[in-house]
N, C-alpha and C positions, 0 to 999 in steps of 0.2 A: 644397635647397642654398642657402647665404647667397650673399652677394657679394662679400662679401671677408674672407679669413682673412690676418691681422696677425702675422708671424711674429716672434720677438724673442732672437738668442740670449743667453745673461746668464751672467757669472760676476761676482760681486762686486760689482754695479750697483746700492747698497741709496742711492746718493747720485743717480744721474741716475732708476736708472727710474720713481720716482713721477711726476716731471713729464712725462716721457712718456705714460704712462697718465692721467693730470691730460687732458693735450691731446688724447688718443683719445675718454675720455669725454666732452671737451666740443665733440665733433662734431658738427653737422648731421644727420649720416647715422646712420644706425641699425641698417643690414642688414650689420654686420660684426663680426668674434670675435678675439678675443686671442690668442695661443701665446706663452709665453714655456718657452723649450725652455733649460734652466739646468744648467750643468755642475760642477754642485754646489758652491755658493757656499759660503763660510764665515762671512759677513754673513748680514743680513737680507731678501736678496732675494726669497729664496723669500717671507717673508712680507709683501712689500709685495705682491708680484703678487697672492697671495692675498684680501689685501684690497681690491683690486680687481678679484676674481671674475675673475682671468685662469686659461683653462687650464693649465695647466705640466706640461713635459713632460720627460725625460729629455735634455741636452744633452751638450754635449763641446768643442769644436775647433769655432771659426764656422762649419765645412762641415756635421758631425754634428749641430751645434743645430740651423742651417738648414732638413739633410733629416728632422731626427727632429719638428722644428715642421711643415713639411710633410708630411709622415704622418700627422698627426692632423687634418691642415687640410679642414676639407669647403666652404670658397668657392672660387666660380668663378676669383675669382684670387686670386694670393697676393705679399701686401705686405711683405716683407721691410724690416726696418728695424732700427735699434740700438739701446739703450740711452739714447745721449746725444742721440739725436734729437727736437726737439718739431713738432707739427704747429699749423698756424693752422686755426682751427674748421670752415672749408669743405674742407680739402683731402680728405677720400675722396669727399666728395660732388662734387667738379670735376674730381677724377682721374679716376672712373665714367663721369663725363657723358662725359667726354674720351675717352677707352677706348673707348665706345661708338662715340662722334660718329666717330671715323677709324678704327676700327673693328682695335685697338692687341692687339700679344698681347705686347708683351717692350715696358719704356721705363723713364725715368728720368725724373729732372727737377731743376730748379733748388736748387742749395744756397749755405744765407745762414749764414754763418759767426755765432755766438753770440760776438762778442767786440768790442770796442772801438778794435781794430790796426787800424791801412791796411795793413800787410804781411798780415794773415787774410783780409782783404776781396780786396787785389790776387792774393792766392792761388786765391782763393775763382770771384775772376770770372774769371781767367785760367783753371783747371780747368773750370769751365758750357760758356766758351767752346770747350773744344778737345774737350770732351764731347758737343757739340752737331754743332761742327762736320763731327767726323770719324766721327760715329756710323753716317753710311753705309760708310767702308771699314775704319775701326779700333774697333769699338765698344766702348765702354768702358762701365763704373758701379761705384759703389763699394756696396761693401756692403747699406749702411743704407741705401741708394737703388733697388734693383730692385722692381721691378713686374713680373711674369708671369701669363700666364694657366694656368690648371693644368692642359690638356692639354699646352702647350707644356711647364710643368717636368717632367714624364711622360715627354715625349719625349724632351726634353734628357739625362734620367736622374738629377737634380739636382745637386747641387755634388759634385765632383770629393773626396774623402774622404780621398786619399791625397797632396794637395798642403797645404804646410805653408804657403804664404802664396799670395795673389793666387786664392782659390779663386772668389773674387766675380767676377773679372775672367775669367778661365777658362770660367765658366755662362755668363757675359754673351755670350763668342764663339761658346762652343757654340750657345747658342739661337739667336743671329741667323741661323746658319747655316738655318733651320727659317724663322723668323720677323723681319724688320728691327728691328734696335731703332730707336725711337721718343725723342722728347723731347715732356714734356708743355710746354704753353706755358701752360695754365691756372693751375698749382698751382708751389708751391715750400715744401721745407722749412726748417728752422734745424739747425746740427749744431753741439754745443761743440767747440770747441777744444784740448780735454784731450789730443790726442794730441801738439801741436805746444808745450803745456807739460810735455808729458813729457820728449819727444824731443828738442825743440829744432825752430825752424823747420826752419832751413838743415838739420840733420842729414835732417830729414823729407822735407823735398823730394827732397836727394841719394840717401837710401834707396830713394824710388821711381822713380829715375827708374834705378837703380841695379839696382835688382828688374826693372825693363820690361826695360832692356839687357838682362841675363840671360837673359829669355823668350824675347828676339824672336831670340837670336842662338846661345842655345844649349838652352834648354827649358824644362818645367815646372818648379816652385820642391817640391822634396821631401824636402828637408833643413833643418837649420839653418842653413844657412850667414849668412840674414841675420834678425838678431835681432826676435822678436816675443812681447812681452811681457803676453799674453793674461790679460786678471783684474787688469793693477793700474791701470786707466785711471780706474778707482770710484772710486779717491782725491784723482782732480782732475787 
């Protein structure tokens, strides 16, 4: 068994995920494998992964990518990540150490917005911050940021398949429930900002916070009702 399976789910991603896989390959670390679980792109994604000798799997809806990259994952843990995500060359190798050293089964960690704004930044650290903060009673992570170990996602049952939004955040609760989630202090990644030139900042923030209300006062998110427009983020 490796150490760590890199889970990826991809529709349309023929623009970010080469640099992602650019920054996996040029890890430190060595005892870990790729999944990109692709929900049948229309670009070229499928064949970037390809050429860089990523497994690829059958995707769908971030939750089915998620658990179908998991099904195929044979490391002891599994590194959930996105598309637009890049890593700095140490980070599986100080996440591991890290993992170990406090001996970590659910966590996240530090994200550094890929852009230029003081409003992506002020975003950026106000989010780590309340990330961090509240991880003992409200825990939270986004997506392209969990870290589990594969007993725990086992047990958790993996991501929830029947939620249309917030499926990240959902596993995040469930697991803690089992295991605390953690903040790494070692490692931190980079994520673009494509969502917040899609969206609009302001619209992006009021959306989420818009989504959490909903959760916390009346349930899981298993409709439409607020818009997520999955596949067209590849465009910038």
């Amino acid at each position: 068994m490796i150490e760590v399976s890199v889970v990826v789910p991809t529709l349309n991603e023929e623009r970010f995920l080469p640099r992602l896989l650019a920054s996996l390959e040029a890890q430190s670390f060595g005892d870990y494998e790729v999944i990109v679980a692709d929900a049948g792109s229309s670009d070229s994604t499928k064949n970037v992964a390809q050429a860089h000798h990523t497994l690829i799997v059958d995707g769908g809806s971030p939750a089915v990518g998620r658990n179908s990259g998991a099904r195929s994952a044979s490391g002891r843990f599994i590194f959930f990540l996105d598309a637009d995500v890049v890593l700095p060359s140490m980070f599986l190798q100080n996440a591991v150490n890290e993992i170990h050293r406090r001996d970590i089964s659910l966590c996240t960690c530090r994200v550094i917005p890929i852009s230029n704004s003081c409003v992506d930044r002020i975003i950026h650290i106000l989010m780590n911050y309340f990330v961090r903060l509240l991880a003992p009673i409200w825990p939270k992570a986004p997506g392209y940021a969990i870290f589990v170990a594969r007993w725990l996602f086992e047990e958790t049952g993996g991501f929830d398949e029947s939620l249309t939004l917030c499926e990240d955040v959902n596993f995040v609760e469930r697991a803690a429930h089992h295991r605390a989630l953690r903040y790494l202090t070692s490692v931190r990644l980079w994520v673009d900002t494509r969502r917040y030139r899609y969206e609009g900042r302001l619209r992006y923030v009021l959306r989420s916070v818009a989504m959490n209300t909903y959760r916390m006062f009346i349930g899981e998110i298993r409709d439409m009702r607020f818009r997520y427009d999955f596949g067209v983020f590849g465009r910038g």
